[in-house]
matplotlib code that plots the C-alpha trace (Angstrom):
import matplotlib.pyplot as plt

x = [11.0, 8.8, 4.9, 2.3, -0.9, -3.7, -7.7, -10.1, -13.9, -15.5, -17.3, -13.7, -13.0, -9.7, -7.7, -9.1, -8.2, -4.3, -4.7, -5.3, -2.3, -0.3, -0.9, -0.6, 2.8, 3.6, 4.0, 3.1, 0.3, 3.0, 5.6, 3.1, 2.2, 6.1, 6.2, 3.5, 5.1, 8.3, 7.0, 5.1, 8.1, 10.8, 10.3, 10.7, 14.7, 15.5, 17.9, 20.1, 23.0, 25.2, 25.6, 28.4, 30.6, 31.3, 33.7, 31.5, 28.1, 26.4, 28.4, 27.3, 23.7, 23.8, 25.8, 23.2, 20.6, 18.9, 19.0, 20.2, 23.9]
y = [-22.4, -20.4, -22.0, -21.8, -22.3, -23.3, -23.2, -24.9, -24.9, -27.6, -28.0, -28.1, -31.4, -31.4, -32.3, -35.6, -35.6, -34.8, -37.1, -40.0, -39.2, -38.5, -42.4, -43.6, -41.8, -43.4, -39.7, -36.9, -34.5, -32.1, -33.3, -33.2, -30.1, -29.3, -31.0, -29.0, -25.7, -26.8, -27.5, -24.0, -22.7, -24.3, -21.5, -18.5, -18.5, -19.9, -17.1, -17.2, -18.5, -21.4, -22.7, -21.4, -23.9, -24.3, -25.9, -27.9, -29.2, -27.1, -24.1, -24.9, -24.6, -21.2, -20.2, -21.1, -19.5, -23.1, -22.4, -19.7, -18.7]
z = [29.8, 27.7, 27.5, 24.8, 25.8, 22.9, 23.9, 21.8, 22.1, 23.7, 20.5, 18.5, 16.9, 16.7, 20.0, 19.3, 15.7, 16.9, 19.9, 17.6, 15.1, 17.5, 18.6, 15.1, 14.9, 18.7, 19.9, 22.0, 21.4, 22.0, 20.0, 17.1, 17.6, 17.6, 14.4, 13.2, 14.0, 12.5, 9.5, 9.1, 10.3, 7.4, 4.7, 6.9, 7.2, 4.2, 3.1, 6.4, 4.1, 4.6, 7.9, 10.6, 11.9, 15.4, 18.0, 19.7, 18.4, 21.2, 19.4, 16.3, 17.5, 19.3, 16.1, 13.4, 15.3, 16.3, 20.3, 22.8, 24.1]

ax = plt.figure().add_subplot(projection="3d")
ax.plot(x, y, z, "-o")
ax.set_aspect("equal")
plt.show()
């Protein structure tokens, strides 16, 4: 499993700030930050084309691109 590790300051602000939305939402901290990411990361593939379909949902996954084979 790959890790990404984020430091903030002790002086930093906002692990609180996400630690309280995230209980607003009824999450994780870290499935905010997920959300976060996937957000930032909606426009970048936007010209992959249409969709591939697959056999199996699992093959439809590793086809599109959304997890590894």
């Amino acid at each position: 499993m790959t890790k990404i590790q984020l430091n903030f300051s002790d002086r930093d602000t906002l692990p609180e700030l996400m630690e309280r939305r995230a209980q607003e939402l009824g999450i994780t901290v870290e499935q905010l930050i997920k959300r976060f990411i996937c957000v930032g990361m909606q426009s970048y593939d936007e010209d992959a084309g249409p969709t591939i379909p697959g056999e199996t949902l699992e093959d439809f996954l590793v086809k599109n691109g959304l997890v590894k084979d």
